[in-house]
C-alpha positions, 0 to 999 in steps of 0.5 A: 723267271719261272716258277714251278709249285711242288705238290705239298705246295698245291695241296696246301694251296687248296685248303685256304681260305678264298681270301687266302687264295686272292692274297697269295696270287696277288704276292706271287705275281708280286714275287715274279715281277720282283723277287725282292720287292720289300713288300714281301719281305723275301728271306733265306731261312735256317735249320731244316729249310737250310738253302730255302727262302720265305716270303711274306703272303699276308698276316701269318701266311708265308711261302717257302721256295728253293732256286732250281736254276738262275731263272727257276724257282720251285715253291715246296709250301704255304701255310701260317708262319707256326705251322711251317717253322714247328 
């Protein structure tokens, strides 16, 4: 699979903590490995990320991603769960 970041997706990467930082690298090679694997709770989503999915990074950090293709994913965002679903 692979998977591409969008740049709101950086820029908001960058300002995590670095504990932040670990956990998310750590679920995104969770996430490629299985995207599906229980642990991080993988979900499509509703109302204006309609066709995108959502998973679990850590406590209130979520990351939300969109299939390009059958073997393409592009993340468009990471932040806390009340910031992303305003």
């Amino acid at each position: 699979m692979k998977i591409n970041y969008h740049r709101h997706f950086d820029k908001r990467y960058l300002n995590l903590s670095a504990k932040q930082k670990a956990k998310c690298k750590e679920r995104l090679a969770l996430f490629f490995q299985d995207e599906f694997c229980p642990i991080l709770g993988n979900h499509p989503l509703k109302g204006k990320y309609q066709g995108y999915r959502s998973i679990n990074i850590g406590g209130d950090l979520r990351a939300i991603y969109k299939k390009t293709a059958t073997d393409a994913v592009v993340f468009v965002a990471v932040d806390t769960h009340s910031k992303l679903y305003k």
